[in-house]
C-alpha positions, 0 to 999 in steps of 0.5 A, a space after each residue: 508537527 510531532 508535538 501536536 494533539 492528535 485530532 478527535 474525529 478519525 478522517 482528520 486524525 488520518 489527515 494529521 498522521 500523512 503530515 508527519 515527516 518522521 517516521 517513527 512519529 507517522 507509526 505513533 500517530 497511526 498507532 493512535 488513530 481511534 477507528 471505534 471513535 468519531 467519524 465524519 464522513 462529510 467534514 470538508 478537510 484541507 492539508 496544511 501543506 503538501 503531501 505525504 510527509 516524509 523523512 528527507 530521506 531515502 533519496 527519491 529516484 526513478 525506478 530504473 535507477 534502483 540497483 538490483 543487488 544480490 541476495 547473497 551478501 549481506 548488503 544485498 539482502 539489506 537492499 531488498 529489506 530496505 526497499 520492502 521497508 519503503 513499500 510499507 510505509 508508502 503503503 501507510 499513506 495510502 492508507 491515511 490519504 484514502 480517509 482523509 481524502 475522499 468524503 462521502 463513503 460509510 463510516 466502516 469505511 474510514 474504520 477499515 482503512 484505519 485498521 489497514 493502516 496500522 497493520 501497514 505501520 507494523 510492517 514497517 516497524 518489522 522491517 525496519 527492526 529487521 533492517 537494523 540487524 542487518 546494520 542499516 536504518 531506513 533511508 540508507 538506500 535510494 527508493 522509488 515512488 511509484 506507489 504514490 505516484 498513482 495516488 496522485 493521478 488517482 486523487 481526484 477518482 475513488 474508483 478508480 483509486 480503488 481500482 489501481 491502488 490496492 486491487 493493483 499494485 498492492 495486489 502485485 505485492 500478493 503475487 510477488 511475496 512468496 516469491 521474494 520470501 523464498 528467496 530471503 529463505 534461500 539465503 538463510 534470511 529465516 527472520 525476514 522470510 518470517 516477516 514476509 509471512 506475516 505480511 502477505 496474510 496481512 496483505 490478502 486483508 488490505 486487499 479484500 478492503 479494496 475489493 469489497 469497495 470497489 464492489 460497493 462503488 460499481 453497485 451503486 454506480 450500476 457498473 460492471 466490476 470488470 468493464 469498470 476496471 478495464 476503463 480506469 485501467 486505461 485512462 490512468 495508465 495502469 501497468 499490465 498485468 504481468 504474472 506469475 499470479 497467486 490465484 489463491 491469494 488473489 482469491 482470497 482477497 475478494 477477487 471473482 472469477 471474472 476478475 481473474 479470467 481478465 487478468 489472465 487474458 490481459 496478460 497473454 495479449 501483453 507484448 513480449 
């Protein structure tokens, strides 16, 4: 599929770019997605075959059967790299799949997750040039597919898309960052810690993208932005929160007081 022209109109481009298998030509076509370009927000599209593309491998396994692996070697901090590499790729195609899929929503929206995407793009080519100083290349340790997983279960529900993708599972990435940075710092990894820097500021981005149309969809559906979630929440399974949480990321992303007075009270009537 690499060969072909990419596609004119931006939600049929994003559509074409979630097809690809190879990586690196996934990166290429993201990178020229044309968010000022030609927008149709009501084109009726349908995938060629099934979704995402992607690379034979990294090897797909559940999660507990990704290995934990120390930070002090050199193979362990190569680990941690590669499963943060697979997150970011995962993260382009959520991105591409919420243009392509779900019609209807202003043109600024598809601009905006178009942006997210080749920001998520760059993060992978960050990771994975780091990666490769640490003589691996992605692919070279088994990964989980949570992050699409919910794609999935989500793929028929903006909302609630909205609501578990980036307002909860990348928003844990917001929470976990500083976290995982200091201890590639800890570790003398002073390139890898550097790049968590650049994606968390990133991060707090994606995730104000989410927020604000989450906002906008609660709006016009006459919702209350908490009750709404707390419902999708529970029909889809969503996981509990579980903190530390990074209130000031968190905020800076978009999310109220109330959203995070929830959060608070829902983690302390968590088990355990």
């Amino acid at each position: 599929m690499s060969g072909q022209a990419l596609p004119a109109e931006l939600r049929a481009a994003a559509l074409h770019a979630l097809q690809q298998d190879d990586a690196q030509a996934k990166v290429a076509a993201v990178q020229r997605l044309d968010s000022g370009g030609l927008v149709d927000p009501l084109a009726g599209l349908q995938p060629s075959r099934p979704l995402p593309g992607r690379p034979a491998r990294p090897e797909l396994v559940a999660p507990a059967k990704v290995r934990q692996r120390s930070l002090g070697s050199a193979q362990g901090r190569a680990a941690l790299v590669h499963a943060l590499a697979h997150i970011e790729f995962n993260a382009i195609n959520l991105a591409l799949d919420i243009m392509w899929r779900f019609a209807g929503m202003p043109p600024a929206f598809y601009r905006q997750w178009a942006t997210v995407a080749a920001e998520e793009a760059m993060h992978f080519g960050l990771l994975c040039g780091h990666l490769r100083t640490l003589g691996h290349a992605y692919g070279d340790f088994p990964a989980h597919d949570g992050l699409w997983d919910m794609a999935e279960k989500t793929s028929g529900d903006l909302l609630a898309r909205l609501a578990l993708v980036p307002r909860t599972l990348e928003a844990r990435g917001l929470d976990a960052s500083p976290l995982i940075r200091e201890k590639l710092a800890q570790a003398g990894d002073a390139g890898g810690a550097a790049i968590l820097d650049i994606i968390l500021r990133d991060e707090i981005g994606h995730v104000a993208v989410g927020n604000h149309w989450f906002g906008h969809l609660c709006r016009e559906r006459g919702e209350d932005p908490v009750l709404a979630y707390a419902r999708v929440a529970a029909r889809y399974d969503a996981p509990r929160p579980k903190g530390p949480f990074n209130l000031q990321a968190r905020r800076a992303a978009g999310f109220t007081e109330a959203e995070l007075q929830w959060l608070l009270q829902e983690q302390a009537r968590a088990p355990g």
